[in-house]
N, C-alpha and C positions, 0 to 999 in steps of 0.2 A: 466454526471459524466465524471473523467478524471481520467488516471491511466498513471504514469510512472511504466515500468514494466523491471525489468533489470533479466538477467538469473546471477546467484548466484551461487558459491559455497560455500557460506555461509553467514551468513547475522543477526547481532543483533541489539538490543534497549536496551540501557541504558539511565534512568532517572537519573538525579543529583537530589538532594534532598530529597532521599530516608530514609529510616528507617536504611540501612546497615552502617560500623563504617567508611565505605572512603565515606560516603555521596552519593554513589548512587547504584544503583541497573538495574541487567539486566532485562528487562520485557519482552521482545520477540527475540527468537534466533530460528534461524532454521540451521543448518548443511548439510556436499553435498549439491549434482545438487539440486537446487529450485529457486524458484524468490522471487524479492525482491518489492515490489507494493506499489506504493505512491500514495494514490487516495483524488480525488479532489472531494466535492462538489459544485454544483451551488446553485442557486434561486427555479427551477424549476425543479431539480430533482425528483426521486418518489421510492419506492419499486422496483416499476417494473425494471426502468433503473437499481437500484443496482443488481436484480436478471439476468438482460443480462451481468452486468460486471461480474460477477461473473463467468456464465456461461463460460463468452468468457476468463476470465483467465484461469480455469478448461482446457478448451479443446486448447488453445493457444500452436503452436506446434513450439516454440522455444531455444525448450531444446534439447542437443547432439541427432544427426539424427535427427532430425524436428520429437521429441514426446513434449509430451504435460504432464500436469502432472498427467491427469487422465491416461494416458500412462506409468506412470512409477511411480505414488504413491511422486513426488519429492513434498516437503514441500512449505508452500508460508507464507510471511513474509509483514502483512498487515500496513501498517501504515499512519495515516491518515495527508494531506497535506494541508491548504488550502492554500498554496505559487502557488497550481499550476494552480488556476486561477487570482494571478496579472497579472495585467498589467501596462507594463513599458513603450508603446509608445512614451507617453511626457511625458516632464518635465525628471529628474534623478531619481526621487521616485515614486516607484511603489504603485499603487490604489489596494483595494481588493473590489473594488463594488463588484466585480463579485463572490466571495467566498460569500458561505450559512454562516451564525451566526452559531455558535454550539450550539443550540438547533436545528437548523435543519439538520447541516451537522453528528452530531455525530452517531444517530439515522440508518442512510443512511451506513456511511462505519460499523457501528455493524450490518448492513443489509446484506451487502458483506460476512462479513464473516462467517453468520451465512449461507447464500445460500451453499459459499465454504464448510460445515461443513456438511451440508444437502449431497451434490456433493459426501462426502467422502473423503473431501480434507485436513491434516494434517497443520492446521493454527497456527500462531504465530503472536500476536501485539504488537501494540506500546501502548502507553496509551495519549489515545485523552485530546489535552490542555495542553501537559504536554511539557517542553522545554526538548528536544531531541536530544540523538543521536546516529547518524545511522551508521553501519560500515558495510560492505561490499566486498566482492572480486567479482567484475562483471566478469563473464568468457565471455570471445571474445573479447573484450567486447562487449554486445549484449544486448540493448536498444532500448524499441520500446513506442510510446504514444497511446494509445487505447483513443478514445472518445465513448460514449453510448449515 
């Protein structure tokens, strides 16, 4: 698994196409210090990898003073990516061999967040398959890639 993880003071998900009257809808916002987690599945993912990413975002200590969010209770804002294993090497156009099908990859990030939820962790999603978008204020800006 793969996580881009940015520290946030704030951070939503709005779907286009939604049921509300301007055609879209917020589905996951979090507010204040929290991160904002783009996670990637492979081929060969498992449970397990998702309950170490999990873990490692829980205790990840890159929030103001190097706390962590089991350190200070800050929100995290999960949203699933499979962009973040193309690859661009050759050619201009980017290959997703390497991204899980959503039968398998879906499963895996509601695995994450259910661990983070288990942890005591205050989560917010995106909605998996759904064309998205993200908004953000990165504080530092402070951007890191975690692999599991």
């Amino acid at each position: 698994m793969r996580a881009v993880v940015q520290r946030v003071s704030g951070a939503s998900v709005v779907v286009e196409g939604a049921s509300s009257a301007d055609g879209a809808e917020t589905v996951g916002a979090i507010t204040g210090e929290g991160l904002c987690v783009l996670v990637g599945v492979t081929h060969d993912d498992t449970p397990q990898k998702a309950a170490q990413l999990a873990r490692k975002l829980w205790s990840l200590r890159i929030l103001e003073d190097e706390r962590s969010c089991s350190d200070t209770g800050a929100p995290l804002l999960v949203v699933s990516q499979f962009t973040l294993y193309g690859d661009a090497r050759k050619g201009r156009r980017p290959t997703w061999n390497a991204a899980a099908p959503g039968p398998v990859a879906e499963p895996l990030v509601d695995e994450v967040v259910a661990r983070l939820r288990e942890l005591g962790a205050e989560v917010a999603t995106g909605s998996f398959g759904a064309r998205m978008k993200v908004s953000l204020t990165n504080e530092g800006p402070f951007t890191v890639l975690l692999e599991v």
